[in-house]
C-alpha positions as CSV (number, residue, x, y, z in Angstrom):
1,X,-7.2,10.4,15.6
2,X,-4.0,9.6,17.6
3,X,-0.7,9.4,16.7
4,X,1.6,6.9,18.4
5,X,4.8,5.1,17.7
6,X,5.7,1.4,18.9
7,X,9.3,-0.4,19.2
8,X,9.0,-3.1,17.2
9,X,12.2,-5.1,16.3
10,X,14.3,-2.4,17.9
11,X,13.1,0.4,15.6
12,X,10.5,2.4,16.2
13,X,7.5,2.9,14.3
14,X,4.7,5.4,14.2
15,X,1.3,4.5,13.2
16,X,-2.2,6.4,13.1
17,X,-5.1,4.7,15.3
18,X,-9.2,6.0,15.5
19,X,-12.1,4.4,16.6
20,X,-13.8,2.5,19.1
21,X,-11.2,-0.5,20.4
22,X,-13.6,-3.0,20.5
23,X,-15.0,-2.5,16.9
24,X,-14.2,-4.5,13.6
25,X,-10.5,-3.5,13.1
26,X,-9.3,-2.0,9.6
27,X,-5.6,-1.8,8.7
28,X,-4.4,0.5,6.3
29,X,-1.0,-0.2,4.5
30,X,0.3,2.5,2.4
31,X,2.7,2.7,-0.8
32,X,5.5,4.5,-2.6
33,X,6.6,6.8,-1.6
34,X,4.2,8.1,1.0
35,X,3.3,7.2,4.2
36,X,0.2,6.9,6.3
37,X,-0.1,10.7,5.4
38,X,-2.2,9.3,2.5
39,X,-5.2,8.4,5.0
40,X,-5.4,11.3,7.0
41,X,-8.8,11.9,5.7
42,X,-9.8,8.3,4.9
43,X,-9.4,7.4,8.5
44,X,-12.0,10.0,10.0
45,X,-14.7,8.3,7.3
46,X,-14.6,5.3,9.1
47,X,-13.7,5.7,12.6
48,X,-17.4,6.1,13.6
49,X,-17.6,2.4,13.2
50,X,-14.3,0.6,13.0
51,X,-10.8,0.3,14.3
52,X,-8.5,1.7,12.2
53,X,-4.6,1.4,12.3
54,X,-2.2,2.9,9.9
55,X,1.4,2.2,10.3
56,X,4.4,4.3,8.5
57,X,6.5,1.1,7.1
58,X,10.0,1.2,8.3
59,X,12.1,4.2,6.2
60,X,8.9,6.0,5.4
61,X,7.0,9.1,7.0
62,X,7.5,8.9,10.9
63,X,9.0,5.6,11.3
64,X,12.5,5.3,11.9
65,X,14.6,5.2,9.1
66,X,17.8,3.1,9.6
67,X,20.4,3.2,6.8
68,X,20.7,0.5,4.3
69,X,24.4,-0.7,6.3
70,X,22.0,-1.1,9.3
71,X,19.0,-2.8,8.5
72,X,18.3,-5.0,5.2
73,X,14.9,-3.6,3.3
74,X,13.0,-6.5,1.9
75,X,9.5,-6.5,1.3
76,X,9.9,-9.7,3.5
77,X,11.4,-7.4,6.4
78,X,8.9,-4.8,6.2
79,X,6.1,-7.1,6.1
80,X,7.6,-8.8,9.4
81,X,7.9,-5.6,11.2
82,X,4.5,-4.9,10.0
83,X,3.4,-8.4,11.9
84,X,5.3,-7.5,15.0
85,X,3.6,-3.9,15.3
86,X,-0.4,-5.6,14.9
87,X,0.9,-8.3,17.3
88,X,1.4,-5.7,19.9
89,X,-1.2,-4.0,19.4
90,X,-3.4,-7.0,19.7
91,X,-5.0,-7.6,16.1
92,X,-5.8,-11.3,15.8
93,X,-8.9,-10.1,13.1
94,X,-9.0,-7.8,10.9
95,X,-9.5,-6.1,7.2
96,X,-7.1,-5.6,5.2
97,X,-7.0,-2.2,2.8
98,X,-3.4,-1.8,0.8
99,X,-2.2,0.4,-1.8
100,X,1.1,0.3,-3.9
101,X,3.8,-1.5,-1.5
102,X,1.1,-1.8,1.0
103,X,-0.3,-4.9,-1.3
104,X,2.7,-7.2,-1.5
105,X,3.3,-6.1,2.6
106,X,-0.1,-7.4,3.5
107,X,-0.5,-10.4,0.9
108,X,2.4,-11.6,3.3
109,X,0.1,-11.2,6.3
110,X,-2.9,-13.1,4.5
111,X,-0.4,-15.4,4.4
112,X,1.1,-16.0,7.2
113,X,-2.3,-15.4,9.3
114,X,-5.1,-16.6,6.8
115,X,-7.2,-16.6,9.5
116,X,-6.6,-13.6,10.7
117,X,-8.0,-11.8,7.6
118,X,-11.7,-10.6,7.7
119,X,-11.6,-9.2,4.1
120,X,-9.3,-7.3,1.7
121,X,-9.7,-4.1,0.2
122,X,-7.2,-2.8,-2.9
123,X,-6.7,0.4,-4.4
124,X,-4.5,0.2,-7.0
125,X,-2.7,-2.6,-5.3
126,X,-1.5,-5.3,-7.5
127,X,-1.7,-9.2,-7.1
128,X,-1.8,-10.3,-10.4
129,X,1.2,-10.0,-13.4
130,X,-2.0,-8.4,-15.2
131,X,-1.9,-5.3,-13.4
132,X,2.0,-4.2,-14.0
133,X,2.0,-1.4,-16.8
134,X,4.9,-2.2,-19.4
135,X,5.8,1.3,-19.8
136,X,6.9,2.0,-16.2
137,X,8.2,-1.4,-14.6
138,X,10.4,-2.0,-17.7
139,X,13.2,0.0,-15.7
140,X,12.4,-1.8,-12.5
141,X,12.7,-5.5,-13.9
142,X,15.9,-4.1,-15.5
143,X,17.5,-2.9,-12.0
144,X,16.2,-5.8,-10.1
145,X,17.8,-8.5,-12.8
146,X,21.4,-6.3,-12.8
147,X,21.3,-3.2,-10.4
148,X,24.8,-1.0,-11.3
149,X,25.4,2.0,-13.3
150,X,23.7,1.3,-16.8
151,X,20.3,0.5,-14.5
152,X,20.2,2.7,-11.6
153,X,19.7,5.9,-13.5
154,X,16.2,5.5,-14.8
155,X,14.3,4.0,-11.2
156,X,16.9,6.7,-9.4
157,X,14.6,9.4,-11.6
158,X,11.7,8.8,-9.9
159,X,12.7,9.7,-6.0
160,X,12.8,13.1,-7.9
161,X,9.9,15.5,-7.2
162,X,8.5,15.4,-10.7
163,X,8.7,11.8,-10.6
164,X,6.6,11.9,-7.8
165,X,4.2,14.6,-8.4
166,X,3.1,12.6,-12.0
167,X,2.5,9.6,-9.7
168,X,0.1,12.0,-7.7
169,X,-1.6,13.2,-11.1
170,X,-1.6,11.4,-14.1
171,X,-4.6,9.7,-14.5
172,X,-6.6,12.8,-12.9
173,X,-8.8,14.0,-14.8
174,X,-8.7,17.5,-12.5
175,X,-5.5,17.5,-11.2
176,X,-6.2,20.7,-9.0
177,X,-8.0,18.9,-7.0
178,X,-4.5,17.3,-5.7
179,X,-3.1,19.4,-3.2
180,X,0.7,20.1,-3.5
181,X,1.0,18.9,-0.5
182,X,1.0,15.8,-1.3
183,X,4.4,15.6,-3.7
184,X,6.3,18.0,-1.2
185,X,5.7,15.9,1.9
186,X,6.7,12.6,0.0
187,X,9.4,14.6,-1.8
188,X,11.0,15.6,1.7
189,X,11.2,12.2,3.5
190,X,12.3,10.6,0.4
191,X,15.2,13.4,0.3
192,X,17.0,12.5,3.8
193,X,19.9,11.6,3.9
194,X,20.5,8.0,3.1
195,X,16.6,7.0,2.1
196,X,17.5,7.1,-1.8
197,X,20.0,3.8,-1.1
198,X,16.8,2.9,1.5
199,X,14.3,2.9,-1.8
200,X,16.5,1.5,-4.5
201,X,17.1,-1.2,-2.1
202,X,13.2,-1.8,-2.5
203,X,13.1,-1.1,-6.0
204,X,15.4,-4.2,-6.3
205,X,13.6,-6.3,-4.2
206,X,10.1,-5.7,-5.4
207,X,10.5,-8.4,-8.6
208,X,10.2,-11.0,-5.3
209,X,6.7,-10.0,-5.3
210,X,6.1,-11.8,-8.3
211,X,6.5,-14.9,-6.7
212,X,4.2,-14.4,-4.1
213,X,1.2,-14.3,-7.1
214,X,0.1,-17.8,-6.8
215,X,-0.2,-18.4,-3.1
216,X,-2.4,-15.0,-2.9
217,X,-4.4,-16.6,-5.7
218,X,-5.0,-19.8,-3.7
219,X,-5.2,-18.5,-0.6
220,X,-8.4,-15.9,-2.3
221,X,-9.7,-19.5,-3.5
222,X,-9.7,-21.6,-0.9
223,X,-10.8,-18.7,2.2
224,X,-13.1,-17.1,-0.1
225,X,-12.2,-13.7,2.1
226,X,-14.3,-11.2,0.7
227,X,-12.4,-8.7,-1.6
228,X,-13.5,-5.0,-2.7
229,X,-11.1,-3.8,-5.8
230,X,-11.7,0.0,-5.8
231,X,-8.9,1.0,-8.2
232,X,-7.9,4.5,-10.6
233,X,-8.8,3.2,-13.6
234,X,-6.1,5.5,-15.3
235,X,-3.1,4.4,-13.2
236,X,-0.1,3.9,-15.6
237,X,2.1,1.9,-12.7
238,X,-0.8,-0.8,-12.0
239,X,-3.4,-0.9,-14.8
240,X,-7.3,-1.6,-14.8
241,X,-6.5,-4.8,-15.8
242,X,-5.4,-5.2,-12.3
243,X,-8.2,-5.2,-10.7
244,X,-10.6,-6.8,-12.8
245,X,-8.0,-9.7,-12.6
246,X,-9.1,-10.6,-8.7
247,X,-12.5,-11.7,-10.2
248,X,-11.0,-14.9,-11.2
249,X,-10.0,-16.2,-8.0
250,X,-12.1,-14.2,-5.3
251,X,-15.5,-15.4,-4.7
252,X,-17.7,-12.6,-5.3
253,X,-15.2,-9.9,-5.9
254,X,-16.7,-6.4,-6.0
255,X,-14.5,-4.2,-8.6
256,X,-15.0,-0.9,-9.3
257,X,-13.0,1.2,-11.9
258,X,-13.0,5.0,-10.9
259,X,-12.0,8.4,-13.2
260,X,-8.7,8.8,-11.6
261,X,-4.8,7.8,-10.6
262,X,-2.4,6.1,-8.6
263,X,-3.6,7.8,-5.7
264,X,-7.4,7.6,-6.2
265,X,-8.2,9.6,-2.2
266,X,-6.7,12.4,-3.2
267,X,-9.1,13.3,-6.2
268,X,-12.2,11.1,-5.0
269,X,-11.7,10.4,-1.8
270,X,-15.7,10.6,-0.9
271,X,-16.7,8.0,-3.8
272,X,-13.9,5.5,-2.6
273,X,-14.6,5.9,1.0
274,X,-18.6,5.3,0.1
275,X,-17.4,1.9,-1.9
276,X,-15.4,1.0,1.3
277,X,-18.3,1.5,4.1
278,X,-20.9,-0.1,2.1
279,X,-18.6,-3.0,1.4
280,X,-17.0,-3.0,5.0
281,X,-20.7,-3.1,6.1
282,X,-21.8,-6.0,4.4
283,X,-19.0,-8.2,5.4
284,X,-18.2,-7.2,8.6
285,X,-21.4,-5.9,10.0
């Protein structure tokens, strides 16, 4: 596996790449609040026999991190950046696997590209109002409708670190099996200086995801892309429901509902990464 960082837009951004160069490309897009960190053992699974890139978005893990006075986070920014970096890299084909904010990033490359996207795979990555879990976006619809002081306290709670280890548990039915690792890595980048104004910023933007819904719907409709749903079936941020709802517009979707969290390849990585090859091998050969 390498590690390399590109300029793109005038900030640099650091991104893991394995496999042959000339094999059917993968991209991985990560979520909150982690980074491509999340992959590092996803990726040697399936470098034998595919290109894989996974980026850091812009203010997570490795990437640069400008401050919210210096760049504008939108899921509309990071998704361009995003489109820059496989641009330079040379990606006119390729599948598509996303996770938490890595979904609404890379519906916005299906979109823009449609025919750039060999098939999509989502792990507890939403794209339907079905999968949103009352109970936790309550306090995110609140701050995005009036961000200020009677809103910012309850989606400020969860940059802390037991906001962020429970995102890396619940849902796990062994939760040793996470390593701490996990929760004090995210926990760290999260805690520089600045990056809390840098994820509130996103909190508030994320109800223009919503939007976005429809056109994702159509666009699985009329490309008939081939989708593999691979989801934690006890996620309390993007319910089951969530998953099972891409049957109604993908042609064919395969869905499968595993015994775990938010962050299913920490706990069963080897049963995700057996969904993903056999899927990846049917579609892209």
């Amino acid at each position: 596996m390498h590690h390399r960082t590109a300029t793109v837009g005038g900030h640099e951004i650091f991104y893991r790449e394995a496999g042959p160069a000339d094999a059917p490309a993968i991209v991985l897009l990560h979520g909150y609040p982690t980074s491509s960190f999340m992959f590092r053992e996803l990726i040697p699974a399936l470098a034998d026999d595919y290109h894989v890139i996974a980026p850091d978005h812009l203010g997570f893990g490795h990437s640069a991190a400008p401050l919210v006075g210096e760049f504008t986070y939108t899921f509309d920014a990071l998704a361009e950046i995003t489109s820059g970096l496989l641009d330079q890299l040379g990606l006119d084909r390729y599948a598509l696997y996303v996770q938490d904010y890595g979904a609404p990033i890379g519906w916005r490359l299906a979109l823009r590209h449609p025919e750039r996207i060999s098939a999509l795979v989502t792990q507890n990555g939403n794209g339907y109002e079905d999968g949103f879990v009352e109970s936790f976006w309550t306090d995110v619809w609140a701050y995005g409708a009036d961000p200020g002081p009677a809103t910012e306290p309850a989606v400020r709670a969860a940059l802390g670190i037991d906001a962020i280890r429970w995102q890396y548990v619940h849902g796990v039915p062994d939760p040793s099996l996470v390593s701490p690792d996990t929760w004090e890595h995210d926990f760290a980048l999260v805690s520089r200086e600045g990056n809390d104004e840098v994820q509130l910023a996103l909190f508030r933007d994320y109800q223009n995801n919503r939007p976005l819904y429809p056109l994702l719907h159509e666009f699985l409709r009329t490309s008939e892309v081939p989708v593999l749903a691979v989801w934690g079936r006890n996620d309390e941020i993007f319910g089951p429901a969530g998953a099972r709802a891409f049957a109604r517009d993908a042609k064919d979707a395969e869905i499968h509902l595993i015994n775990g969290g938010h962050f299913l390849l920490e706990s069963h990585l080897d049963v995700v990464a057996g969904y993903l090859r056999g899927f990846l091998g049917r579609v892209l050969g």
